[in-house]
C-alpha positions in Angstrom: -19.3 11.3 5.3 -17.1 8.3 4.3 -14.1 8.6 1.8 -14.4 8.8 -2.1 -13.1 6.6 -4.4 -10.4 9.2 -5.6 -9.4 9.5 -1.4 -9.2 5.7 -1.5 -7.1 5.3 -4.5 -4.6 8.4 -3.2 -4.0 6.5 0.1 -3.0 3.4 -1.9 -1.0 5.7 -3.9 0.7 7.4 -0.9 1.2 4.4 1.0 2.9 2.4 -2.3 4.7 5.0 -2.9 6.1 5.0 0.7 6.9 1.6 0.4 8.8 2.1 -2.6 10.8 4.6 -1.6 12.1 3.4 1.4 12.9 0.0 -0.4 15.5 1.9 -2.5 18.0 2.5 0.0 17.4 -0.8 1.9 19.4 -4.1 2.2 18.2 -7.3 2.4 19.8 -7.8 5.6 19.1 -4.8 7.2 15.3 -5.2 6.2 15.3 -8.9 7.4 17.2 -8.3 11.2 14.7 -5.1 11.8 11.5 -6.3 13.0 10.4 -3.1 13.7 10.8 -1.9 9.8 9.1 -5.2 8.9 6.1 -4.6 11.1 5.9 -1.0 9.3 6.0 -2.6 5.9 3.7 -5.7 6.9 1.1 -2.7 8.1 1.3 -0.1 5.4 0.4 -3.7 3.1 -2.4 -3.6 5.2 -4.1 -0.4 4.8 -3.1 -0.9 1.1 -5.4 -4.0 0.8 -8.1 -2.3 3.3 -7.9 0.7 1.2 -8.6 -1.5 -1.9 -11.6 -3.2 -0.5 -13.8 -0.4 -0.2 -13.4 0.6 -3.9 -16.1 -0.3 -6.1 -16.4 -3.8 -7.8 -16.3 -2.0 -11.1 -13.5 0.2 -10.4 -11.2 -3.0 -9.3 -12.5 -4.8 -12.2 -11.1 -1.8 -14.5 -8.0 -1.5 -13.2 -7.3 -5.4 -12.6 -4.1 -5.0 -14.0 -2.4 -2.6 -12.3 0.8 -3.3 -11.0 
């Protein structure tokens, strides 16, 4: 059984708000010198936009605007 739309839209949830988090207590230059942090952001990104692809054409159309 592949995942609903709702288990789709908390993973984007989770993984934003992941990013977010982190992001508050992070410098610039601390984010820029550690490539491992970077690939970590660079990949939860990605799982964000895979996540997004497999929601319905309607349901991105919808929520178009959310930021």
């Amino acid at each position: 059984m592949s995942p609903s739309a709702r288990e789709y839209s908390q993973h984007i949830l989770d993984k934003t708000t992941n990013i977010m988090t982190s992001a508050t207590s992070l410098d610039k230059t601390n984010f820029v010198q550690d490539k491992t942090l970077k690939r970590a952001y660079v990949r939860s990104i990605e799982v964000i936009g895979e996540a997004v692809k497999q929601l319905s054409d309607g349901l991105r159309q919808k929520y178009n605007a959310v930021e």
